[in-house]
N, C-alpha and C positions, 0 to 999 in steps of 0.2 A: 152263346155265353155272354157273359154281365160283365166288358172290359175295363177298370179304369188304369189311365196313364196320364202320368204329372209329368207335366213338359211338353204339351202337344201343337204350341205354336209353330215352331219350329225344327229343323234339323233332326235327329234320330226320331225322337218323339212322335213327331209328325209325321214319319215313316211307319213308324209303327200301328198309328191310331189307322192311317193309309191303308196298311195292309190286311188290321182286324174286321177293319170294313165291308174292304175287299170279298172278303170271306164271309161274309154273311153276320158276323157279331154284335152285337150292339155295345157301342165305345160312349165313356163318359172320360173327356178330357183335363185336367189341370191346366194353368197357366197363370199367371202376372200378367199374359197379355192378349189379346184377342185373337181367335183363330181364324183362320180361311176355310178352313174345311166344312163342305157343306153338304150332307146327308138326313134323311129323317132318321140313319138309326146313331146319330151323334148329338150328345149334348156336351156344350161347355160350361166350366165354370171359370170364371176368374178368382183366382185361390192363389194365395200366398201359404205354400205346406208347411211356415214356420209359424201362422196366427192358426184362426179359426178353422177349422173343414167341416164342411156340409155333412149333413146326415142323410146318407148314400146308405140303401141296404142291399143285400144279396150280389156281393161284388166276388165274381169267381173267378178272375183271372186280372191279377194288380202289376202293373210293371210302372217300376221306378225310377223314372226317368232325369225327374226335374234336377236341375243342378246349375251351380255356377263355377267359375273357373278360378277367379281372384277375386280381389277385394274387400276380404277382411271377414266376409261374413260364410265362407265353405263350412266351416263346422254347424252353425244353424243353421245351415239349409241342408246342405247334401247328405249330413249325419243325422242331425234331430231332429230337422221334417221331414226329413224318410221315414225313422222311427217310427216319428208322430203315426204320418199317413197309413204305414204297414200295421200300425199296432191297433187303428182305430177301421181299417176296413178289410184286414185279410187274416186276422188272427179268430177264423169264425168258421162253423162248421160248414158254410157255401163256399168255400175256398178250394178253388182248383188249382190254382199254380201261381208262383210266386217268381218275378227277377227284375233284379236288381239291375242299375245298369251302373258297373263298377271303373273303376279305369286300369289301363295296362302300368297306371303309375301307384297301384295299392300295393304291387309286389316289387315296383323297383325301384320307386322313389325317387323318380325321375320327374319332375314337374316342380310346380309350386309349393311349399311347402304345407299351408294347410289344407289345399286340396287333394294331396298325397295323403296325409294323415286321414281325414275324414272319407277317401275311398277304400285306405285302409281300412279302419272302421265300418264301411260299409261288407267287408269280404268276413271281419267276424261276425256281427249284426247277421247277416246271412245264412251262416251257418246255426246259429243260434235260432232261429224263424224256420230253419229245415227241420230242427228237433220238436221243434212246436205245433209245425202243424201236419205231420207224418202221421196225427193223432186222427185226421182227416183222410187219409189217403192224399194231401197233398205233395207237389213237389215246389222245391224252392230252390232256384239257382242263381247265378250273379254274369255279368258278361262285361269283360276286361277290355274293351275295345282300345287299341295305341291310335294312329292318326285318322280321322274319318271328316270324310269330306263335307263339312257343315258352314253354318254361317259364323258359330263361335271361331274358326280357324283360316275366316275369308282375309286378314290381313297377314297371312302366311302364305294362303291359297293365291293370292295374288303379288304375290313376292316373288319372284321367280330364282332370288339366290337363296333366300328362307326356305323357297318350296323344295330345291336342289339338296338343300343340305337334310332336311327332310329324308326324302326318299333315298338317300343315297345310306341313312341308317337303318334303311329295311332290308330286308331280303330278297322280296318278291318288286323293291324299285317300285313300291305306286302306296296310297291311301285306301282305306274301305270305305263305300260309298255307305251315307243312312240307311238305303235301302236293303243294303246288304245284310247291317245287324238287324234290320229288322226281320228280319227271314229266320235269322238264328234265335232271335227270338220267341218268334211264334213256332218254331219247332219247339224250343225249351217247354212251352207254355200247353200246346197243341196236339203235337206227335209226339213226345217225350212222357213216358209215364215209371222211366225205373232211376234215371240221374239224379238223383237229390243232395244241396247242400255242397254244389262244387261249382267252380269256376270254370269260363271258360274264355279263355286268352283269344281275341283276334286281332294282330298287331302285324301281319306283311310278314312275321319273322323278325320284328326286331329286339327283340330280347334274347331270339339265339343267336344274333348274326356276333361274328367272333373272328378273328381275322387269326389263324395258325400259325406262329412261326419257328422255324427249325434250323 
């Protein structure tokens, strides 16, 4: 199948483009900035999903990746160049599957605040893009990931009282590695053909952990 993914220098992204590889797929990457990744059945583009995007056709499995954390600018990127991106290469009858990659802070509101909003944003966006292209036989889902072991979160990762208080809000006591969502990914995208238009939480357990008292 016809991969693309925005955000492939790095971190999830880069796990994921890793894995569709893997598998025999042919992967067209996104980024701001240059890749490592070296395959014949990989192309990059350096694309900013908030200006221009390439004219890419027959793309049947879109995962949206790209994003930033703070800074002032999370609603045009992680909101409306997602849009942009999904509306201009998956909203088409080559479309096989559709996911988003949302965070575990669109439902708790635990993070920054306009990166909260615009994941939020991203989980109804979502739903909305499930009703659309159902028309196809596609499916479209979102993945809520809480802490995951990447380069955006390496001056936490390398903190050892930051990293402590971390995990010590999880359940399961540890982070999800990139490579992990990527897995849950390419199932959503892959082996998945009846889940459409839901979210899926991977957070250690930290949105249930809850401490009883009596």
């Amino acid at each position: 199948m016809r991969v693309l993914i925005t955000g492939t220098a790095r971190g999830i992204g880069r796990a994921c483009a890793l894995r569709y590889l893997e598998a025999g797929h042919e992967v067209i990457g996104f980024d701001i900035r240059e890749s490592s990744i070296s395959s014949d059945r990989y192309t990059h583009y350096m694309v900013d999903i908030t200006g221009e995007l390439p004219g890419i056709k027959g793309v049947e499995i879109l995962v949206n990746n790209a994003g930033v954390q703070e800074g002032g600018n999370e609603i045009d990127v992680n909101l409306k160049g997602t849009i942009a991106v999904t509306e201009k290469y998956a909203i088409t009858p080559d479309i096989h599957s559709v996911v988003f990659m949302a965070s575990s802070s669109a439902s708790n509101g635990a993070e920054f605040p306009l990166y909260a909003a615009s994941k939020g944003g991203i989980l109804a966006y979502m739903k909305n893009v499930a009703l659309r292209v159902a028309q196809y036989g596609a499916t479209c889902n979102s993945i809520s990931a809480g802490g995951v072991l990447t380069e955006l979160n390496q001056h936490i990762i390398e903190n050892p009282h930051l990293m402590q208080q971390c995990l010590d809000e999880t359940l399961l006591h540890k982070w999800a590695k990139p490579e992990e969502i990527a897995e849950y990914c390419y199932f959503l995208t892959n082996i998945n053909s009846s889940m459409t238009g839901q979210d899926l939480l991977v957070d250690n357990g930290e949105q249930l952990k809850s401490n009883f008292i009596w």
